[in-house]
C-alpha positions in Angstrom: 51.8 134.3 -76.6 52.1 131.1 -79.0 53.5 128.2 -77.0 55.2 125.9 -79.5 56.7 122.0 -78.6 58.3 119.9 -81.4 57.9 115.9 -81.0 59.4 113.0 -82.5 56.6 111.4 -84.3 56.7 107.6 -86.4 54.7 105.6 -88.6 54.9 102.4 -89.3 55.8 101.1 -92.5 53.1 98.4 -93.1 55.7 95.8 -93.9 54.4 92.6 -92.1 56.7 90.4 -89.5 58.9 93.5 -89.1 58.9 96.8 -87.0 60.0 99.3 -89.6 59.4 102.9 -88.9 59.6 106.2 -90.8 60.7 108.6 -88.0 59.3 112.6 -88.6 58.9 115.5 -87.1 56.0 117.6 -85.5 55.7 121.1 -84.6 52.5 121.8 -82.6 50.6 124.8 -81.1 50.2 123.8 -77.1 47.6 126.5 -77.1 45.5 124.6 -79.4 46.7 121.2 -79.1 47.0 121.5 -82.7 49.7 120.4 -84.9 50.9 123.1 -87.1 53.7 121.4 -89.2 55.5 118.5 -89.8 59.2 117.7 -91.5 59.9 114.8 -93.0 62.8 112.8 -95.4 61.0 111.2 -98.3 61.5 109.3 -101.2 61.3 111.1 -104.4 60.4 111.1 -108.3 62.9 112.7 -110.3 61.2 112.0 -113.2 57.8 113.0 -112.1 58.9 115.2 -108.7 56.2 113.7 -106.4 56.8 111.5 -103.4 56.9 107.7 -103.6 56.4 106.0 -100.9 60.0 103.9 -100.5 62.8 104.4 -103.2 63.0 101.5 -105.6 64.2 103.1 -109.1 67.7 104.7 -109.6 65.8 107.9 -110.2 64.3 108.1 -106.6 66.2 111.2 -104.6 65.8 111.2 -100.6 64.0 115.2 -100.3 63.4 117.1 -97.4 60.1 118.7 -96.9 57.9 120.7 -94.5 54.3 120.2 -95.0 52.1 123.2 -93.4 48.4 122.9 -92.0 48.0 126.2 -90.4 47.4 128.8 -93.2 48.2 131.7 -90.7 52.0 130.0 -90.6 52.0 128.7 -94.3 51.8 132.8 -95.0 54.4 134.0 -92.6 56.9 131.1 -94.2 55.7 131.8 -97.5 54.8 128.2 -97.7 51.3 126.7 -99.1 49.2 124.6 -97.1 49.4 121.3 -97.1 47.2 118.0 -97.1 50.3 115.3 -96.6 50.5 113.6 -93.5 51.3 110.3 -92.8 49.5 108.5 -89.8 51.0 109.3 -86.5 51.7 105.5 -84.7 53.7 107.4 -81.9 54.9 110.4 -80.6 57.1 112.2 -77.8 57.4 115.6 -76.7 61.3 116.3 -77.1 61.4 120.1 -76.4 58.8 123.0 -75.2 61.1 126.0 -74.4 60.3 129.4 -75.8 62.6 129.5 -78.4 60.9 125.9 -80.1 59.7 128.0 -83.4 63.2 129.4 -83.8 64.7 125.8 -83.3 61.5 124.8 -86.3 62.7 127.7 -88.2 66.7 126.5 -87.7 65.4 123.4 -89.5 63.5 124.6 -92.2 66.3 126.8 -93.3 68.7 123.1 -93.3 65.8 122.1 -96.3 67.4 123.5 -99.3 71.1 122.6 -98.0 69.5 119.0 -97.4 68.0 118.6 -101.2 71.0 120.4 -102.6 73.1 117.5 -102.1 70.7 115.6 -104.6 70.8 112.2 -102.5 70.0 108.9 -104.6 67.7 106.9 -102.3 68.3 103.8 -101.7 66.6 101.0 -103.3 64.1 99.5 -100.8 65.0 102.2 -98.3 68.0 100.7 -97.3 71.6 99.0 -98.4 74.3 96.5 -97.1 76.0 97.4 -94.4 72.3 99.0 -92.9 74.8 101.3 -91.1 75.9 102.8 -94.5 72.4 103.7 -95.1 70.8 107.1 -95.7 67.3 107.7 -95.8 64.3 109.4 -94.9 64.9 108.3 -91.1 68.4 110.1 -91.5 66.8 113.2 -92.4 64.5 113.0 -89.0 68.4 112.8 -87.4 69.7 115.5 -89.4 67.0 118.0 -88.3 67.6 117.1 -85.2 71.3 117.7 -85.0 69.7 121.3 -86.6 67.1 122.5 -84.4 70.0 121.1 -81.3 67.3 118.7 -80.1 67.2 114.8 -78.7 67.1 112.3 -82.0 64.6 110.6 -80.4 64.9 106.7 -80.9 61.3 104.4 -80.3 62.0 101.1 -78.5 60.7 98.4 -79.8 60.8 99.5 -83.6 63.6 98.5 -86.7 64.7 102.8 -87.4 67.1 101.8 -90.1 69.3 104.9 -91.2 68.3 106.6 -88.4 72.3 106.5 -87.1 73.2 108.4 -89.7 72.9 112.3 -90.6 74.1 114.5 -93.4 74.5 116.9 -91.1 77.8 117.5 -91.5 77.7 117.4 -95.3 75.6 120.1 -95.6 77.6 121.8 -93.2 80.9 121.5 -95.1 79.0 122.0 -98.5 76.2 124.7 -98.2 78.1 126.8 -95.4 75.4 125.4 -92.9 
């Protein structure tokens, strides 16, 4: 039987004399001590459609994504593997129950509703007041208010947008 946990995971943005963190999350494979997948909020290219690494052009969408590393789970979610991952500065095991893939699953089904709402990202990766701001650290929250799970906060870190969610937007517009 596959024993699944999901962790809060961060990296830190290498912005020097501050704390900043991107907050993600990890699905691994206890049996293996392997990470399978990971779900992230990122700054995107509408022009060009690939990632950037912080929103700084009016045509920079926040995007939800699930990047696969398992090819045995990339074909049951019809997904393609995946070389992204950002490196892991932290982590914390937030829930190991039995129904942790289903939680995942809960999550990855949020994706769509998440990108449907075509977010503009905001410039830097913030905006005035920073409790107004929705980012890639809002996603991590979102997912979390999905998969039912503890939005894990880091001490000791700046986690800008990471009080809010857009949870209930897609809620109230995809039927969520």
């Amino acid at each position: 039987m596959l024993n699944y946990a999901i962790e809060a995971a961060i990296f830190k943005l290498p912005i020097p004399f501050f704390n900043f963190t991107h907050n993600f999350w990890i699905l691994k494979d206890l049996s293996k001590n392997k990470i399978i997948a990971q779900l992230h909020g990122l700054a995107m290219s509408r022009t060009t459609g690939r990632i950037v690494p912080i929103g700084y052009r009016h045509d920079h969408s926040l995007r939800a994504y699930c990047f696969v590393y398992d090819k045995n789970v990339a074909r049951q979610l019809r997904l393609t593997v995946s070389s992204f991952a950002l490196p892991i500065h932290d982590c914390n095991t937030i829930y190991t129950k039995e129904d942790s893939l289903e939680r995942w699953l809960k999550a990855l089904a949020a994706l769509e509703a998440i990108n449907n709402l075509n977010l503009d990202y905001p410039r830097g990766g913030f905006c005035i007041p920073l409790s107004k701001t929705i980012n890639s650290n809002s996603v991590y929250h979102t997912f979390g208010q999905v998969m039912d799970i503890e939005v894990y906060r880091f001490t000791g870190f700046l986690q800008i947008g990471l009080q809010t969610s857009v949870y209930e937007q897609i809620k109230r517009s995809f039927n969520f």
